[in-house]
N, C-alpha and C positions, 0 to 999 in steps of 0.2 A: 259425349261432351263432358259429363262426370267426371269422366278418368281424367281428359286434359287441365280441369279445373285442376284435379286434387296432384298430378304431377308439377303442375307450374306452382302451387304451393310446397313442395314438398323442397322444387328443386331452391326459390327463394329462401326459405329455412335452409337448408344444407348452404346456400352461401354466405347468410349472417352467421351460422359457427363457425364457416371455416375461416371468414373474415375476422370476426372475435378473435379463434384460436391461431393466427399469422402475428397480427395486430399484438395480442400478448404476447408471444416469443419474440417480436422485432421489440418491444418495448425493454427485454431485460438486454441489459449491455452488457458486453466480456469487456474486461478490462484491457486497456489496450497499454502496449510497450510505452513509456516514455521514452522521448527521442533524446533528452539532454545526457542519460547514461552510456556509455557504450567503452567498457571497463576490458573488454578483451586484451587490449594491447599493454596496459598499464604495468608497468614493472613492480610499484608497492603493493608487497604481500600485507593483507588484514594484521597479520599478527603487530606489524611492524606500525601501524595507523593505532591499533589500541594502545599498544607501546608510549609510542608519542602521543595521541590525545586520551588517553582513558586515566579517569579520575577511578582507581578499583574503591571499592567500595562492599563487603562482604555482611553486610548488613541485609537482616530476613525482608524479605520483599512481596508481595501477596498482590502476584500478578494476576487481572483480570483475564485468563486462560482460557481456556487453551490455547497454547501457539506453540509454533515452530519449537525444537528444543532446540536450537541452535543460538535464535533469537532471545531465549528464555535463558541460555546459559550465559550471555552477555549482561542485559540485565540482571542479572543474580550477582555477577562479579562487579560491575561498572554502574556508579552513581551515576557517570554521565561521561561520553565521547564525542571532543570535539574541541576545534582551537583556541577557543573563545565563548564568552559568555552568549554572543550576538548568537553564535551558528552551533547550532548542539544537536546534533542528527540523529543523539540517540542520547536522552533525558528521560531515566527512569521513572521521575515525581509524574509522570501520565500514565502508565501504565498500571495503576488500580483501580481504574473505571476502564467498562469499555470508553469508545470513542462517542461522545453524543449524538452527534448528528448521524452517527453510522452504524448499531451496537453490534455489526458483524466485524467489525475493527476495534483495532487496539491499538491507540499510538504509542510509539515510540520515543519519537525525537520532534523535531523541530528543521526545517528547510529552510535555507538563507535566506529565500523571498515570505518567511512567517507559514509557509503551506506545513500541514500536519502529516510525517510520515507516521506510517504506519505498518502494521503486518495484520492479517485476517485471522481472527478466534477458530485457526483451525488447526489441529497438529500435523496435516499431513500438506500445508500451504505453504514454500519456505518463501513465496515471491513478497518482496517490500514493494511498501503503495504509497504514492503520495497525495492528497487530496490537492490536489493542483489550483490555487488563487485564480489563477489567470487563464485557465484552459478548463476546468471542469470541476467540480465540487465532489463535497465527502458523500454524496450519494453514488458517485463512479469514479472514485479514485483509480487514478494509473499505477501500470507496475515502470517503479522507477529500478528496479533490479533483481534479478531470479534470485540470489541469495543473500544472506546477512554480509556474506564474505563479499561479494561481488560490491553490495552497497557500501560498504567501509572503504573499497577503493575510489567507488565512483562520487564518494563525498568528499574523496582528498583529491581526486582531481579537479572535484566543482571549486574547491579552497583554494587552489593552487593556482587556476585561473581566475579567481578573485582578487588574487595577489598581483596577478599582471596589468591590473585595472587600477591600481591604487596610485 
């Protein structure tokens, strides 16, 4: 009678950890694709987007790093990229604080609906994240594009159908 006590205890423990330790792993989220990107097909090359929106700017900058060096090497050249005062996808004057609400983040820029892109304080992270207003917060920002390159196109394309709106 003994043993069945101390097995029925033992087996009720082993399901509150494993229940704990499920519970915790389902609680951290991966970050998931944003669906308004999808830059494969797009004919403008990055260079050609900094070209036309990049204000260069070669003034020392004392980025709250680590990040991407790709990311880092734009900010270092460019005060700020983008059409207009309204839509600036990548505005250096944030990037010497982390992100507050987030300090695994670093923004970057600024997204047409006011959302904080951003890239993650990591050098080996090249994906851009946007804390999304309307779909999820700077607690699980999406990745709104695998690279810096990728997101210079998919912010001229977001612009460009902005345009067709007007």
């Amino acid at each position: 009678m003994n043993y069945i006590v101390i097995i029925v205890i033992v087996a009720i423990l082993g399901n509150i950890l494993i229940t704990y330790f499920v519970k915790k792993v389902d609680n951290r989220r991966l970050p998931q694709k944003h669906p308004r990107m999808h830059v494969e097909q797009l004919k403008i090359q990055p260079a050609e987007v900094l070209r036309r929106w990049g204000k260069q700017d070669y003034q020392e900058i004392d980025v709250a790093g680590p990040i991407n060096s790709k990311a880092l090497e734009i900010l270092k050249q460019y005060r700020s990229v983008g059409p207009d005062q309204l839509f600036l996808p990548i505005d250096r004057k944030h990037a010497e604080v982390p992100y507050k609400e987030n300090q695994q983040f670093l923004q970057i820029g600024t997204w047409g609906d006011g959302s904080a892109v951003m890239v993650r304080r990591d050098v080996a992270d090249p994906f851009i994240y946007l804390a999304d207003c309307e779909d999820t917060g700077p607690e699980s920002p999406v990745i709104i594009a695998n690279s810096i390159e990728d997101f210079l196109k998919g912010a001229w394309a977001y612009h460009q159908d902005s345009l067709e709106w007007k």
